[in-house]
C-alpha positions as CSV (number, residue, x, y, z in Angstrom):
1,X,-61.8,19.3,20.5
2,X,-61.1,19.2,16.7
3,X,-57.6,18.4,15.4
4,X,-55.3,21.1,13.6
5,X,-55.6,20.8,9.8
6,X,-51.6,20.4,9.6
7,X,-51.5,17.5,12.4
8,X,-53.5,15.0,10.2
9,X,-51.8,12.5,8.3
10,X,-52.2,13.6,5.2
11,X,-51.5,9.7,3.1
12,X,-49.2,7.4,2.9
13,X,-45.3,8.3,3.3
14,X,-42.3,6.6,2.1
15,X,-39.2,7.2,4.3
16,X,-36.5,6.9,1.3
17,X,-33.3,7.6,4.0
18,X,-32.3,3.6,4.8
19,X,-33.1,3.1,1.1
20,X,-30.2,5.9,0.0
21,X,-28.0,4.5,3.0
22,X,-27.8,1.1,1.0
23,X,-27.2,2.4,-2.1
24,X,-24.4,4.3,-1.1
25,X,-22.8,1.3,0.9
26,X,-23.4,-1.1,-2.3
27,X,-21.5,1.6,-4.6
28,X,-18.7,2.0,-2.3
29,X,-18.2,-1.7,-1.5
30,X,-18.3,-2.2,-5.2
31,X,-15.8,0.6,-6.3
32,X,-13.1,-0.8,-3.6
33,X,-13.5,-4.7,-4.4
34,X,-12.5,-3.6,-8.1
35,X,-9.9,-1.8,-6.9
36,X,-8.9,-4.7,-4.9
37,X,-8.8,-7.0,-8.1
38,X,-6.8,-4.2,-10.6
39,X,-4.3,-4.1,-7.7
40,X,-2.9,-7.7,-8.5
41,X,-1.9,-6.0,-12.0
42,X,-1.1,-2.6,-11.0
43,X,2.5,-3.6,-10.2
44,X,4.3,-2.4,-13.7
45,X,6.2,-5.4,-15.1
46,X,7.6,-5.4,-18.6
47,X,6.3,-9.3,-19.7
48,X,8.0,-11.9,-21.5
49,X,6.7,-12.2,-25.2
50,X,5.3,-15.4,-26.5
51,X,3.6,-16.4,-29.9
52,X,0.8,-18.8,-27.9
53,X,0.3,-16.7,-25.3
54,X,-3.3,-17.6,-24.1
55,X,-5.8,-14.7,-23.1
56,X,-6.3,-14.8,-19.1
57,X,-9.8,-15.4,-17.3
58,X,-11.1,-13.2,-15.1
59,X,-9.5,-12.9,-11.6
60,X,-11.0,-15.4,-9.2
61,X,-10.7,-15.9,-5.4
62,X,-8.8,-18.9,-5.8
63,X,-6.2,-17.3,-7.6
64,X,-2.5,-16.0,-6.0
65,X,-0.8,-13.5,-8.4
66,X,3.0,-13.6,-7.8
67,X,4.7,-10.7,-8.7
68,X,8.3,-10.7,-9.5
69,X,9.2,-6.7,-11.0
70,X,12.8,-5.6,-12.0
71,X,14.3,-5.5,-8.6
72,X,13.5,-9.0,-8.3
73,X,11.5,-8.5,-4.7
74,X,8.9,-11.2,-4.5
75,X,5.3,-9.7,-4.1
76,X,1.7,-10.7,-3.3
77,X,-0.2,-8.1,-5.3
78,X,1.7,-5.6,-3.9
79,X,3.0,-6.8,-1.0
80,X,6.8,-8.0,-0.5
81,X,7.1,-11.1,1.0
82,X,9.4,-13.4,1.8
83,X,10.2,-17.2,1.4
84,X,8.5,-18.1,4.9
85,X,5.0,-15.5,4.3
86,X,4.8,-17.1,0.8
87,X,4.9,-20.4,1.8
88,X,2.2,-20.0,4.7
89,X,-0.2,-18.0,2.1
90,X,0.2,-20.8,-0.5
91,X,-0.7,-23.4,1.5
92,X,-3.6,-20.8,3.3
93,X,-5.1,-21.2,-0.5
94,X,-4.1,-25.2,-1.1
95,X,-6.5,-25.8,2.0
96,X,-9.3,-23.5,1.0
97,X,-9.4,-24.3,-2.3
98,X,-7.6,-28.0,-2.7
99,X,-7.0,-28.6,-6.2
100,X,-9.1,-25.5,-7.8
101,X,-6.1,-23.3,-6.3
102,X,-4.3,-21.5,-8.9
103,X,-1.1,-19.4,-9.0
104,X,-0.3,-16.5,-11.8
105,X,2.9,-15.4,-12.0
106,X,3.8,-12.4,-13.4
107,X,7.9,-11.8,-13.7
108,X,9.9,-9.3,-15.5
109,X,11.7,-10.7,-19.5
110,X,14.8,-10.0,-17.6
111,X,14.8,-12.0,-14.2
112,X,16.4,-15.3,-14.6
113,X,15.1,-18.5,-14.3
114,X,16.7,-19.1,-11.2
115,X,15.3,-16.3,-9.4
116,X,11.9,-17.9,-10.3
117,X,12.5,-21.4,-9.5
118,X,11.9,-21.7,-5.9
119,X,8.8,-20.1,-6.4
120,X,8.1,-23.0,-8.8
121,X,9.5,-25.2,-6.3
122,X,7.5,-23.7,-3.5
123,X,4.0,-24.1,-5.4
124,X,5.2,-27.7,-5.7
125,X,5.9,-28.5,-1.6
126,X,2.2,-26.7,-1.0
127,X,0.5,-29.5,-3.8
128,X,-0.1,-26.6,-6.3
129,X,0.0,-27.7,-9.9
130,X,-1.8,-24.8,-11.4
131,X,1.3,-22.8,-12.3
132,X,1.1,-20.1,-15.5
133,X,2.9,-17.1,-16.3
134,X,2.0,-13.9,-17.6
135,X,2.7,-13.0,-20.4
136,X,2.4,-10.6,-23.7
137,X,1.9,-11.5,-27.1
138,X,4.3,-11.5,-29.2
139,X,3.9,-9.0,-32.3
């Protein structure tokens, strides 16, 4: 019995589906990681001017950002938190990272010192003493 022309394999054949499935996954894993990383700095805080302010590196894993806006609410990215959640996430970084752990924190011009302190303080208690602050530059 012969076989039907249209049942032969007719060469070789690349099934692309798993291939596309991949790339898809990659460009959405990528598109919400950076999303992720912008939303440390998405919280609008007018900064305190200085003349030596410092351009910052890139974001790392090992870096906290601390934000402090107007209202004076104390947030993780975007997060409020208080005393107690800070304290346990600072010293979830001191013992992942040790000494590379580093702490940015970005405050309103207008929020005294004071409100900012035991954050300082805080940092100190966990053995983190990679402390800066965000800041402008001044123009």
């Amino acid at each position: 019995m012969k076989v039907p022309e249209h049942l032969k394999p007719k060469g070789f054949l690349l099934n692309l589906t798993p291939m596309i499935d991949v790339v898809f996954l990659l460009i959405i894993f990528f598109i919400v990681s950076s999303n992720l990383i912008q939303q440390d700095v998405s919280v609008p805080i007018d900064l305190p001017e200085a003349e030596t302010a410092v351009p910052a590196e890139e974001p790392e894993t090992r870096k906290t950002t601390i934000n402090v806006p107007k209202s004076g609410t104390v947030l993780i990215g975007t997060q409020p938190v208080d005393r107690n959640q800070l304290r346990e996430h600072l010293i979830r970084q001191q013992q992942t990272y040790g000494e590379e752990t580093e702490v940015r924190i970005r405050t309103n011009k207008n929020i005294p010192y004071g409100e900012i302190e035991p954050i300082l303080v805080l940092a100190a208690e966990c053995h983190i003493w990679n402390v800066s602050f965000s800041v402008s530059e001044k123009r």
